[in-house]
Backbone bond lengths (Angstrom), bond angles and torsions (degrees), N, CA, C in turn:
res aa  C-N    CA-C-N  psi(-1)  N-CA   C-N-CA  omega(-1)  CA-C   N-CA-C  phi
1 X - - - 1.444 - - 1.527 110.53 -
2 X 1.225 110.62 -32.82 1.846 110.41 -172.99 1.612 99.75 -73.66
3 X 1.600 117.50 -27.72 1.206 108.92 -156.51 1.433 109.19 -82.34
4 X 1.614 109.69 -18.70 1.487 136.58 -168.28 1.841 85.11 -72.55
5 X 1.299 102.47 -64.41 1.561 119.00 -172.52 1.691 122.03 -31.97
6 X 1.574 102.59 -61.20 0.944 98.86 -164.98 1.872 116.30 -109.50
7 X 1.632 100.79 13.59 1.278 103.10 -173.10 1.563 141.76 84.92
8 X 1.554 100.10 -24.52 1.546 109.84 164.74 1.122 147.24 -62.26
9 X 1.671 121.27 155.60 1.347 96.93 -171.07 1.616 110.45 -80.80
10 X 1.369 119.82 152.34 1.477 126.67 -169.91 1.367 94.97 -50.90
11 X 1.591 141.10 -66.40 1.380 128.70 -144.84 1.036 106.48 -67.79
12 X 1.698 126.07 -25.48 1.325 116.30 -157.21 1.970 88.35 -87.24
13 X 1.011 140.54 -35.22 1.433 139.66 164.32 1.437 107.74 -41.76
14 X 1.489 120.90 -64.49 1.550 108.82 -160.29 1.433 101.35 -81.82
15 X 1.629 137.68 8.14 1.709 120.75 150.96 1.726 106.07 -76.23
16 X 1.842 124.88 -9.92 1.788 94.68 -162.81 1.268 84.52 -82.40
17 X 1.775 84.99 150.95 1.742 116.19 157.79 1.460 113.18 -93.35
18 X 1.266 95.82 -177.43 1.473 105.46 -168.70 1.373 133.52 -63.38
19 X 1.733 90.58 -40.31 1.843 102.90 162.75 1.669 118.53 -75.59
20 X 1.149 113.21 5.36 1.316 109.73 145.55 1.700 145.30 -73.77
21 X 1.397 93.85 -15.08 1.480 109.12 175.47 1.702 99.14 -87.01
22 X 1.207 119.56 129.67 1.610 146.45 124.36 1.275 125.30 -49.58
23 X 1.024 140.05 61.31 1.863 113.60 -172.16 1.638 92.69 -92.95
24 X 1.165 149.11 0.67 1.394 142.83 142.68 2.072 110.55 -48.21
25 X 0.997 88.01 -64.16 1.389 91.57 -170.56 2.058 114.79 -79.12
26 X 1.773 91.27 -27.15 1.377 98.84 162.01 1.330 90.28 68.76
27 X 1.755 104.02 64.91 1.685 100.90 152.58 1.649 94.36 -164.07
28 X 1.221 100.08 165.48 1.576 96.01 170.29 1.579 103.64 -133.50
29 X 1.258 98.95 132.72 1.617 117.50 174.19 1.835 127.79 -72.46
30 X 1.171 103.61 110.51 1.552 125.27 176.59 1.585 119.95 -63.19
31 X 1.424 107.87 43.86 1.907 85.33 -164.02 1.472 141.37 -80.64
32 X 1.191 82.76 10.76 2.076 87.80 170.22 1.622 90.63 -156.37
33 X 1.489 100.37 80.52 2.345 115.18 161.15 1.792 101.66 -70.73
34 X 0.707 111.72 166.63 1.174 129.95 145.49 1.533 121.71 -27.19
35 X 1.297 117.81 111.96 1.507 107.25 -160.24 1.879 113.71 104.36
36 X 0.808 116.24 -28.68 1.554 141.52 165.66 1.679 103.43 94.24
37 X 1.721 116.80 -146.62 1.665 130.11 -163.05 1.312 80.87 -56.12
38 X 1.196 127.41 -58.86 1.768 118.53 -132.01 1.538 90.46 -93.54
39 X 1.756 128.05 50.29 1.197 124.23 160.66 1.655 95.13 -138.58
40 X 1.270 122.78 3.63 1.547 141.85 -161.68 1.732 95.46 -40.60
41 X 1.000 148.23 143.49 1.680 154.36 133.26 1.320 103.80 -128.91
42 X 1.686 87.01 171.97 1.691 110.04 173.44 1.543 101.96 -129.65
43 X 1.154 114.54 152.57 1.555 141.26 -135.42 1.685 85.01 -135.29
44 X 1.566 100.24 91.76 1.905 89.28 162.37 1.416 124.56 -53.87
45 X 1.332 118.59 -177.94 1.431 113.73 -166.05 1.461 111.52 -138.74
46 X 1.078 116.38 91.94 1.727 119.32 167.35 1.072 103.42 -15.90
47 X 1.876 107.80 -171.45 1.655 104.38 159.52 1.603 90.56 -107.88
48 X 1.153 135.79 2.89 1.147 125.16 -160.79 1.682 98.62 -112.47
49 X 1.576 130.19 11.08 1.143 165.48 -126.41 1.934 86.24 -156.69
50 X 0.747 112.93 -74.57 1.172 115.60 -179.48 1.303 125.34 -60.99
51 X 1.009 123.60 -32.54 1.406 162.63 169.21 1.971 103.03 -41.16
52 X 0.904 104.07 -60.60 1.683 140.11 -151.26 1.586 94.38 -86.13
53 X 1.270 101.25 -62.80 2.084 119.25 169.54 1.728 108.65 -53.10
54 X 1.252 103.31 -42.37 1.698 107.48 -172.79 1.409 79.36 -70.81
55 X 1.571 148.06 -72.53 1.745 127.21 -114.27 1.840 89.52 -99.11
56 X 1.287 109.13 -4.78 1.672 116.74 173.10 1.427 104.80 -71.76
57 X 1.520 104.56 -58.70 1.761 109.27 -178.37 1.579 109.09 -60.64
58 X 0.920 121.88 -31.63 1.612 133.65 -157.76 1.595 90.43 -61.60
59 X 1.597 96.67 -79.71 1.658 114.83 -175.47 1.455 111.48 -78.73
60 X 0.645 134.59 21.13 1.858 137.94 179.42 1.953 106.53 -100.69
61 X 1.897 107.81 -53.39 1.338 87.27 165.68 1.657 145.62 -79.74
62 X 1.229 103.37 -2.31 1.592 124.96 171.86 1.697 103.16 -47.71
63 X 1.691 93.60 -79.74 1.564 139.74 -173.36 1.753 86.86 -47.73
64 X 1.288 116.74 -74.37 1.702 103.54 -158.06 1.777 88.49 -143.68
65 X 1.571 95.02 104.72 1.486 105.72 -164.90 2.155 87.06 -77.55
66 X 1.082 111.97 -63.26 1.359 125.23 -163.39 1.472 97.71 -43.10
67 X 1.614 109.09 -69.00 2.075 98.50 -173.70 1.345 111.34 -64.53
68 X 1.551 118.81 1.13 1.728 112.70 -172.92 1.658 91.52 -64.32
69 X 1.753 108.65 -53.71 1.426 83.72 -168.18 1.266 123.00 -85.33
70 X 1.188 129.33 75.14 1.453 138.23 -172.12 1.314 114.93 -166.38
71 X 0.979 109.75 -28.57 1.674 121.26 -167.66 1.567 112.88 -144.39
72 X 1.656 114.02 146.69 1.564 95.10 -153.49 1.551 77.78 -109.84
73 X 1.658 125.91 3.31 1.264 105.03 158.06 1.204 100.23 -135.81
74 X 1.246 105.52 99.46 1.913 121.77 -178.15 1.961 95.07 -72.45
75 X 1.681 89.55 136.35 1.305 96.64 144.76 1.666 122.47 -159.04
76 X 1.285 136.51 -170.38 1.039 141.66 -167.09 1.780 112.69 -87.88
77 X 1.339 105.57 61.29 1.595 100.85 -165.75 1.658 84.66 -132.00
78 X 1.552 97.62 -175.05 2.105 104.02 -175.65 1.619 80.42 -71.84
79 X 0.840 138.35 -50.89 1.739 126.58 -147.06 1.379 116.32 -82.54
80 X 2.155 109.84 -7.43 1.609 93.62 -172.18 1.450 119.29 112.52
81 X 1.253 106.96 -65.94 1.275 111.34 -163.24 1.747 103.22 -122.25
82 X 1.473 113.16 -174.33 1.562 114.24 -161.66 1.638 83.96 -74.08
83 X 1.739 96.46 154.33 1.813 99.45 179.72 1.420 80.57 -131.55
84 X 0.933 170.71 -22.42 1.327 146.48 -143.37 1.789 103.95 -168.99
85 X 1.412 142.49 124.17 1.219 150.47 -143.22 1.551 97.51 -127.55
86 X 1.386 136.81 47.49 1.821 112.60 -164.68 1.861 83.87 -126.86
87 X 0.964 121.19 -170.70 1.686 144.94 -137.35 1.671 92.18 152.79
88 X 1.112 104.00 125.07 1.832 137.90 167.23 1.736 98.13 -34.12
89 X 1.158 121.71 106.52 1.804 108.42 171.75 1.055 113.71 -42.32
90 X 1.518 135.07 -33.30 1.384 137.14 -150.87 1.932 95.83 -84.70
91 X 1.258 117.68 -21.39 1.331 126.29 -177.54 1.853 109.79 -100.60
92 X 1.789 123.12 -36.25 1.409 117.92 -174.47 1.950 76.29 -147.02
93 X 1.239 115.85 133.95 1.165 120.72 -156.32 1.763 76.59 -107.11
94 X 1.268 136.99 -3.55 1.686 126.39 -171.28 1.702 102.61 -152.54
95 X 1.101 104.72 138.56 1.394 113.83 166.50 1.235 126.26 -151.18
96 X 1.450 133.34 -166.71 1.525 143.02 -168.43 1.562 112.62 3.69
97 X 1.209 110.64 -73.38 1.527 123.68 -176.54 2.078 107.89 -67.79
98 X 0.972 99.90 -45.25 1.282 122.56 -171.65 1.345 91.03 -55.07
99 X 1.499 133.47 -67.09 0.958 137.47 -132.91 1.458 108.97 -84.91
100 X 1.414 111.67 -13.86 1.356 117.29 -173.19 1.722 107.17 -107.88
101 X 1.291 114.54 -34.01 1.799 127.25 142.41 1.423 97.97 -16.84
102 X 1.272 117.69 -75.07 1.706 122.11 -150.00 1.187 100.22 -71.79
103 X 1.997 125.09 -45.47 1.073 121.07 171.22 1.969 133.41 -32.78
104 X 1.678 92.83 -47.26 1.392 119.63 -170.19 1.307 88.28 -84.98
105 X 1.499 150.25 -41.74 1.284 139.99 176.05 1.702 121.47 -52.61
106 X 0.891 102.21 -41.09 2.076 131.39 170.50 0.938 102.02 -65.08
107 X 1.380 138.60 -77.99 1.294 153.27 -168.19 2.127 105.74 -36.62
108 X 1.023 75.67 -75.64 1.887 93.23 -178.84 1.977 100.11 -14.54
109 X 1.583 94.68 -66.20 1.605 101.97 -153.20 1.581 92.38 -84.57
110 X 0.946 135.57 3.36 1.679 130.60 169.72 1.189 95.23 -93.14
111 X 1.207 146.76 -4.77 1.590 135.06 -169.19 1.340 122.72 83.72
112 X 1.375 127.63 -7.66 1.344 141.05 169.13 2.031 100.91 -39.23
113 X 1.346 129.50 97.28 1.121 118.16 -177.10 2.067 110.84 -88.63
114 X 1.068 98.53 166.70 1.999 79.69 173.03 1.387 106.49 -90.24
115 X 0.763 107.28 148.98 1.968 115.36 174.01 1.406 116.83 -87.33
116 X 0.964 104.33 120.99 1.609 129.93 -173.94 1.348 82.81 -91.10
117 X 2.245 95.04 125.94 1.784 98.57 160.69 1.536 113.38 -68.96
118 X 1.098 117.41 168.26 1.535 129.94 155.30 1.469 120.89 -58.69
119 X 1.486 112.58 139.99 1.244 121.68 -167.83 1.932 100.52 -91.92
């Protein structure tokens, strides 16, 4: 749902850690996207964005107390955190990649433009 939310690509989501989240400032920090550091942003935060981050943190340190603090989406894999995002098509017909496709497909004709960094 966050990935649907906020448009990103999945891998660069399942490396942030925890001190990457702001919920003061209400953004979460991207620091190695695609492209590597020197493409780094932060991703404001709905409340419904927030929403999604809270019920992750909530149930994440129960489930996997050790990668909670490391990873803001801990899971039970060699690396820690979520490695792989898929669900059976026959059950979610779109995911990870997909989900941010449709985002960027939507986006276009609402006027959503891409942001060019600064030179």
């Amino acid at each position: 749902m966050f990935s649907l939310l906020s448009g990103c690509r999945p891998t660069a989501l399942i490396e942030t850690k925890p001190h990457n989240l702001d919920p003061r400032r209400r953004v979460l920090h991207i620091p190695r996207p695609k492209g590597g550091t020197d493409r780094a942003f932060d991703i404001p935060l709905s409340r419904q964005m927030i929403l999604c981050l809270t019920r992750v943190i909530r149930f994440a340190r129960p489930l996997y107390p050790l990668e909670a603090d490391n990873w803001l989406f801990p899971a039970a894999s060699d690396s820690g955190h979520l490695a792989e995002q898929k669900e059976d098509r026959k059950v979610l017909a779109k995911w990870g990649n997909d989900l941010r496709q449709t985002f960027r497909t939507l986006a276009t004709p609402a006027g959503v433009t891409e942001l060019m960094p600064a030179s």
